[in-house]
PLY file of the C-alpha trace (Angstrom):
ply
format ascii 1.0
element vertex 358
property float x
property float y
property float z
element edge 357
property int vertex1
property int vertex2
end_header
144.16 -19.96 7.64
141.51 -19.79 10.57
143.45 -18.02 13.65
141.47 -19.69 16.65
142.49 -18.69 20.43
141.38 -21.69 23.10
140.52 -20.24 26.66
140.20 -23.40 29.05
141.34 -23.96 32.24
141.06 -27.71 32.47
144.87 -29.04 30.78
143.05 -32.00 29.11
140.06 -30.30 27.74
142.12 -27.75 26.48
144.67 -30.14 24.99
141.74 -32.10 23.62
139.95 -29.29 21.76
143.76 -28.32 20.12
144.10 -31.70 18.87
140.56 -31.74 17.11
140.95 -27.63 15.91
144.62 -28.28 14.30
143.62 -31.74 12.75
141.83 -29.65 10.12
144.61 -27.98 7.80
142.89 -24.75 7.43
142.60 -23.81 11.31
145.92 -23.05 13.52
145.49 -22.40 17.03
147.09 -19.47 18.00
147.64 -19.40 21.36
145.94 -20.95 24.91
144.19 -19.08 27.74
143.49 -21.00 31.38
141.80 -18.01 32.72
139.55 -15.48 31.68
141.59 -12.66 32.04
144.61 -14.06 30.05
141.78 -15.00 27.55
141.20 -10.90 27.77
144.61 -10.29 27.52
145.70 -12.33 24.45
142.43 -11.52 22.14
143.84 -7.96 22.56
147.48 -8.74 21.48
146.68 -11.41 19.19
143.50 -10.46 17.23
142.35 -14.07 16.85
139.57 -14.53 13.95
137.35 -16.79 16.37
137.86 -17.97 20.21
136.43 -21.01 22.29
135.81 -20.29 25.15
134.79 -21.80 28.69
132.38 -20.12 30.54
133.74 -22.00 34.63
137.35 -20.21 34.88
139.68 -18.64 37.40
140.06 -14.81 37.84
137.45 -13.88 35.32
134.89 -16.42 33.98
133.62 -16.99 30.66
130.59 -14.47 31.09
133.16 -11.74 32.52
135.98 -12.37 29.79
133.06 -12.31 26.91
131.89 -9.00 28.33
134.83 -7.81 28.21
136.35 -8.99 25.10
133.34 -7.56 23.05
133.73 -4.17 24.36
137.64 -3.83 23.77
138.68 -6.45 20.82
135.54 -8.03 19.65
135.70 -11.26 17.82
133.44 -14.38 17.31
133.47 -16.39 20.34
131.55 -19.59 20.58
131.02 -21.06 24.25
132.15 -24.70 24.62
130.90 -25.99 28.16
129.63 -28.93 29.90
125.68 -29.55 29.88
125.64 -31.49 33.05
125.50 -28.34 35.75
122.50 -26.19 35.31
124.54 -23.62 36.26
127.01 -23.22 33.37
124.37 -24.21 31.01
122.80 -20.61 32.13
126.16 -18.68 32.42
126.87 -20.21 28.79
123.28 -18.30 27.58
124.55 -15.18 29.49
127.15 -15.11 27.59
125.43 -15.51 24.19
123.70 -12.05 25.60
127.32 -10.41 25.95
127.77 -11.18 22.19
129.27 -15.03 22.16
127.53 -16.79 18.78
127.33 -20.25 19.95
127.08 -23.06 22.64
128.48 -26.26 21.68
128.88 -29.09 24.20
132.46 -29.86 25.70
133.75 -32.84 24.35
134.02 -36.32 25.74
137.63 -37.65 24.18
138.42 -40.08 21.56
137.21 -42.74 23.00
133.30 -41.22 22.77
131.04 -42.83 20.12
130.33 -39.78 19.30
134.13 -37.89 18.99
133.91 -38.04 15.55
130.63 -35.96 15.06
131.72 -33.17 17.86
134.89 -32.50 16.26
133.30 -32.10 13.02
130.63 -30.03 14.83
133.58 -27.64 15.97
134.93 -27.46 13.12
132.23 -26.67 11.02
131.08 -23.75 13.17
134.65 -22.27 13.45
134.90 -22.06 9.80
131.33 -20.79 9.71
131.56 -17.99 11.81
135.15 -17.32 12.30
135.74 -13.44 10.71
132.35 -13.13 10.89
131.00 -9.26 11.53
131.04 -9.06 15.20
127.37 -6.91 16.19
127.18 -5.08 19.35
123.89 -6.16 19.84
121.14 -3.77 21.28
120.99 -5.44 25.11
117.14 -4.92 26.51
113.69 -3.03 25.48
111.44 -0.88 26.78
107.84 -1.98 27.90
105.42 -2.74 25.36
103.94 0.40 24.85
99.90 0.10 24.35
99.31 1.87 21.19
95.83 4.36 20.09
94.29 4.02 16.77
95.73 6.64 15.13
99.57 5.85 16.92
98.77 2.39 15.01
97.81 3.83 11.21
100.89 6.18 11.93
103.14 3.77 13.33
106.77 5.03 11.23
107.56 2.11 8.69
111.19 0.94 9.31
113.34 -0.22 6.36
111.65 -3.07 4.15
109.01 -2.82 6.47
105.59 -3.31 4.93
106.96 -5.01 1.95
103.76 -6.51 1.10
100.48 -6.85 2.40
99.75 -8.69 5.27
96.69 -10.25 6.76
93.96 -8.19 8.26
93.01 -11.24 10.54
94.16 -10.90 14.58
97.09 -13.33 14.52
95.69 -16.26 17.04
99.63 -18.04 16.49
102.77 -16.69 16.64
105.34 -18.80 15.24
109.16 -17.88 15.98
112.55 -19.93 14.02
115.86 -18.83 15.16
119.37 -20.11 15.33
122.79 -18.26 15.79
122.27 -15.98 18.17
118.70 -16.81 18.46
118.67 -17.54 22.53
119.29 -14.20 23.62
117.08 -12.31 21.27
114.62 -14.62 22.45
114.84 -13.52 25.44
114.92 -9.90 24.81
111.86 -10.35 23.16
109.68 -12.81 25.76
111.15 -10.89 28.84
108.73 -7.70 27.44
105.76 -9.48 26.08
103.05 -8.96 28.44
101.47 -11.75 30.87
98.16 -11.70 29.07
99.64 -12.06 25.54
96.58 -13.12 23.20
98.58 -16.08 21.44
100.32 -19.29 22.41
103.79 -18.83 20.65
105.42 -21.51 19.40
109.78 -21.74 19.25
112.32 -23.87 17.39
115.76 -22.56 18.22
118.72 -24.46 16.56
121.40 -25.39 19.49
123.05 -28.43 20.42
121.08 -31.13 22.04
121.34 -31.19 25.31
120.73 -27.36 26.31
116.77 -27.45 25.45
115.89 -27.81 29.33
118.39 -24.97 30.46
117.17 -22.79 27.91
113.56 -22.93 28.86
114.50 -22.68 32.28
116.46 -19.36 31.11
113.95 -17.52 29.25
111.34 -18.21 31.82
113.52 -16.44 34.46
112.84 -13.15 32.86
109.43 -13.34 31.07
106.26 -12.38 32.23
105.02 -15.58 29.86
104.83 -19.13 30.90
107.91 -20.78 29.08
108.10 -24.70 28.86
109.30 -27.50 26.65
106.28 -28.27 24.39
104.36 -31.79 25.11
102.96 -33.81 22.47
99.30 -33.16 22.60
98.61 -30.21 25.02
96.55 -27.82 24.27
98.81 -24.41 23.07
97.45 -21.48 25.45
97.68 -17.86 24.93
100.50 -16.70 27.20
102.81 -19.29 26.67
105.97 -20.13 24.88
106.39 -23.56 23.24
110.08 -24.40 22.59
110.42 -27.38 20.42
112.54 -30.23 22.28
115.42 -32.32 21.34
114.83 -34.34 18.19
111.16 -33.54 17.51
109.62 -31.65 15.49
107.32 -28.69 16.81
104.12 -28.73 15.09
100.26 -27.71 15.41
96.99 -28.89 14.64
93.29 -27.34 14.81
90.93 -29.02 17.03
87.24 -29.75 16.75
86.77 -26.77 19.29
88.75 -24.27 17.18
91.53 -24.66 19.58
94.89 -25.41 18.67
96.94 -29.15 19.89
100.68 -29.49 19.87
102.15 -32.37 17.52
105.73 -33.69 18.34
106.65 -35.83 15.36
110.10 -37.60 15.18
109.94 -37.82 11.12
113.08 -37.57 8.99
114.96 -33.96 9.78
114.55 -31.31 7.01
117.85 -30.31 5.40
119.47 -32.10 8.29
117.13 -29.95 11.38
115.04 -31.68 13.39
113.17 -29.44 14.91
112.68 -27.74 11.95
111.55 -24.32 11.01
109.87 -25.41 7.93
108.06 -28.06 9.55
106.86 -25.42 11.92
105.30 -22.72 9.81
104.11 -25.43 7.62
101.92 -26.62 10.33
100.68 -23.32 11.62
99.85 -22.47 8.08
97.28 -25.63 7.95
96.19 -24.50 11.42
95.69 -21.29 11.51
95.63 -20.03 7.53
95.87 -15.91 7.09
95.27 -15.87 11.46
98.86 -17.03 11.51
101.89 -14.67 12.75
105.57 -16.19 11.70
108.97 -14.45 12.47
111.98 -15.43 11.41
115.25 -14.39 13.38
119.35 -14.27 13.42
120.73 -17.20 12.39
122.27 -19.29 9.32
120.96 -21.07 6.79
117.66 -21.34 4.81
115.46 -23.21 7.25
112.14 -21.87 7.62
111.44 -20.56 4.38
109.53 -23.88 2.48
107.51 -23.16 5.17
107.14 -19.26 5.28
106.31 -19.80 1.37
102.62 -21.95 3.04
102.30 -19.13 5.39
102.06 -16.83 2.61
99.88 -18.84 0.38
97.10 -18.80 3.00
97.42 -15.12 3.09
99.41 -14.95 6.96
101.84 -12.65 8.06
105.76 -13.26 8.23
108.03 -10.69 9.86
111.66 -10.83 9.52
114.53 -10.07 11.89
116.05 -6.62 10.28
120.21 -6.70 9.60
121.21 -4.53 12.33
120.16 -6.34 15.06
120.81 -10.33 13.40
123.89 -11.57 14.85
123.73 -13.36 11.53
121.37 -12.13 9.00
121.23 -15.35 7.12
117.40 -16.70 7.75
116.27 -13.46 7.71
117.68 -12.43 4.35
116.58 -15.64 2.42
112.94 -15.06 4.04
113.78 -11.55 2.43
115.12 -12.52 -0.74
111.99 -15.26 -1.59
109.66 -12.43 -1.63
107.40 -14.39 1.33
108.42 -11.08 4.26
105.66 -8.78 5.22
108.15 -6.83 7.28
111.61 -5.81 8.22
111.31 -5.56 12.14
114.36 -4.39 14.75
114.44 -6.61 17.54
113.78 -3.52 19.97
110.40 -3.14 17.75
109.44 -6.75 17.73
107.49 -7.09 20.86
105.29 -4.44 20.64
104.34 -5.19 16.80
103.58 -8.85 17.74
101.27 -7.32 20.80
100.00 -5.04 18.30
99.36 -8.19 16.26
97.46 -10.33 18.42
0 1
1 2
2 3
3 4
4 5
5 6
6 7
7 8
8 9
9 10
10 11
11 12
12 13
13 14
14 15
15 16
16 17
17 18
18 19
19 20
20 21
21 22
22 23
23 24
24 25
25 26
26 27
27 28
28 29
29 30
30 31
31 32
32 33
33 34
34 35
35 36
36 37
37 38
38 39
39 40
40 41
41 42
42 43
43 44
44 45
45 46
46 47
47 48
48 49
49 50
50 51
51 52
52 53
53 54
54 55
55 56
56 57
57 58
58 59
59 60
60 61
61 62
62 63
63 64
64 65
65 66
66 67
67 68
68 69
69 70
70 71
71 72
72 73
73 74
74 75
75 76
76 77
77 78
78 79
79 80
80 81
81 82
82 83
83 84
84 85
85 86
86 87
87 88
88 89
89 90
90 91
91 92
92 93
93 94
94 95
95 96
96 97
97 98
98 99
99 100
100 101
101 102
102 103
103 104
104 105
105 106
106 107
107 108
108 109
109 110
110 111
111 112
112 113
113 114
114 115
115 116
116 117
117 118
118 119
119 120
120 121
121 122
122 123
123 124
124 125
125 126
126 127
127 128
128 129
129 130
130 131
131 132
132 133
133 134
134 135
135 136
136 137
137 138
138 139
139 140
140 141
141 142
142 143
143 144
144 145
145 146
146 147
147 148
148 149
149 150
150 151
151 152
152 153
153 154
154 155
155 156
156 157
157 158
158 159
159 160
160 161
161 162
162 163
163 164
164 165
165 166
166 167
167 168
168 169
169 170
170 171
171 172
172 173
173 174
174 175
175 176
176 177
177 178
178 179
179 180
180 181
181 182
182 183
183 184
184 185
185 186
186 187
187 188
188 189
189 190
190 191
191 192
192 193
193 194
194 195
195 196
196 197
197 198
198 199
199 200
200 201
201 202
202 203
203 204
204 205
205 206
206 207
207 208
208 209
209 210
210 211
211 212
212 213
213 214
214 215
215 216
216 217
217 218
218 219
219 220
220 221
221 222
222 223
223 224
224 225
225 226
226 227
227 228
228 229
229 230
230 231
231 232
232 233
233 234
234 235
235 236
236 237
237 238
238 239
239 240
240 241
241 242
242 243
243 244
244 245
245 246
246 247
247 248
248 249
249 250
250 251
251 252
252 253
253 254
254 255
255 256
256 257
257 258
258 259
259 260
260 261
261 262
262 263
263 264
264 265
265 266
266 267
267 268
268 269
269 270
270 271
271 272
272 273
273 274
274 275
275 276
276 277
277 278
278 279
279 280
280 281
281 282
282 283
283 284
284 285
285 286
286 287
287 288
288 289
289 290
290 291
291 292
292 293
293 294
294 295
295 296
296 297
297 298
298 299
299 300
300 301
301 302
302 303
303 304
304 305
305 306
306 307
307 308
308 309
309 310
310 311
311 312
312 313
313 314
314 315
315 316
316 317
317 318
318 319
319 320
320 321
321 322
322 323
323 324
324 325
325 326
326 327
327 328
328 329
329 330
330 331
331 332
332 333
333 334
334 335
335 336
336 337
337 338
338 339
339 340
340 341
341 342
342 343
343 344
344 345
345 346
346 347
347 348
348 349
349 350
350 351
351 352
352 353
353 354
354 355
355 356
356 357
């Protein structure tokens, strides 16, 4: 039995999100919290295996009570908020940088089209990441440190790093997949690439529709980078961030100039993602061949590596997300596991081995 604590201060939401948690057999809820320091309070005394939580809350807010849950009884805690105020879509990604897993979008009520679908959203993710291995993620890097020669050929090799070769070709994409905990450690890593970064980078994070334009509006706050929703046929840049949209794939193309052109494509999804990963590095592979850069980071699942496997074949480079600093090691470890990783990469180290790269 999944022990789930509900922190919400509105009586019908939280009423609501009991009903659709306790309709599934395997998942009791535990207790309630209508602020954020009972929520504090009772994950201390009560040890829940997972909590929803609401990030707009009396006394202590969802940010503050995530905070401080992590540090004194640390448990999976996915955020469940409204996406119509900009400004708890960006408190929600705060708190996914204070160690909360997952946004997922309030819901409406039984009477929604789409009730149906949330709940068994909800309930998927609960059982998904409820006793999950809480990480206390590293929080921040240092500045990209600009490297000599010799600091390069000596650079130490982390674990699984430099599984297999890599290309010797300047990496003119860099293609990036994440999902469970993927928007704060992309932020961590855009907020210390540098302005004049030699590559247009292209994103598809998994999270619920709906949270694409807060996002991008989030990671630009603290980048250097120019960090927008991709637009189907623009011309990628080097110094910019691409994140996929809702519903699209994110893809690339060559041009006649040796450029590169953005493709949105609303095909089928791939093993039920659209955007997906795989569609992703499958295009940059055509594009760019052994000048492409892909990294795959936390998150669940197998998406992405169909994909990494054309990266590979046309000789490009694929870096991995080590296990210590994956909220959830899952993409990562089935990049690992098909043999397609060049190398094992902390999230501290990323950004200066992707400078290095380009």
């Amino acid at each position: 039995m999944i022990r789930v604590l509900v922190a919400e201060d509105s009586p019908t939401a939280r009423a609501l999100l009991v009903a659709m948690l306790e309709a599934d057999p395997g998942i009791e809820v535990i207790g309630t919290a209508s602020t954020g320091a009972e929520a504090v309070e009772m994950a201390e005394r009560m040890s829940p295996d997972l909590i929803t939580m609401d990030v707009q809350m009396p006394v202590l807010d969802g940010l503050q009570a995530t905070e401080r849950i992590m540090r004194s009884s640390p448990c999976p805690i996915i955020i469940v908020t409204s996406q119509a105020r900009e400004s708890d879509v960006r408190l929600s990604l705060e708190a996914t940088r204070a160690g909360a897993m997952l946004l997922l979008p309030k819901p409406e009520g039984p009477s929604s089209l789409h009730f149906a679908a949330d709940q068994r959203q909800l309930v998927s993710m609960v059982k998904a990441l409820a006793g999950v291995k809480v990480v206390r993620r590293w929080r921040g890097v240092a500045p990209v440190p600009v490297a000599s020669e010799s600091q390069k050929r000596n650079r130490p090799v982390e674990s699984g790093d430099e599984r297999r070769p890599r290309s010797t070709a300047r990496a003119t994409v860099v293609a990036i997949a994440a999902s469970t905990g993927g928007p704060a450690a992309l932020r961590d890593v855009l907020a210390v690439l540098p302005q004049e970064f030699a590559a247009p980078i292209l994103i598809v994070q998994h999270i619920s529709k709906g949270f694409v334009d807060g996002l991008v509006k989030w990671l630009a706050a603290d980048s250097k980078l120019t960090v927008k929703a991709a637009v189907n046929g623009e011309t990628a840049r080097p110094g910019t961030a691409y994140v996929a949209p809702d519903g699209c794939h994110l893809e690339i193309r060559r041009t006649q100039s040796s450029g590169f052109r953005i493709v949105l494509a609303s095909t089928p999804a791939v093993g039920s993602f659209r955007p997906s990963a795989t569609r992703l590095f499958a295009s940059v592979a055509e594009a760019a061949g052994k000048s492409a850069l892909a990294v795959i980071l936390t998150g669940m699942g197998d998406d992405g590596v169909a994909g990494l496997r054309d990266i590979q074949k046309e000789k490009g480079t694929i870096i991995a997300q080590d296990e210590g600093s994956s909220v959830i090691f899952g993409m990562p470890r089935e990049a690992i596991q098909a043999g397609v990783v060049n190398e094992v990469v902390s999230l501290q180290n990323l950004p200066a081995r992707l400078a290095e790269l380009t």
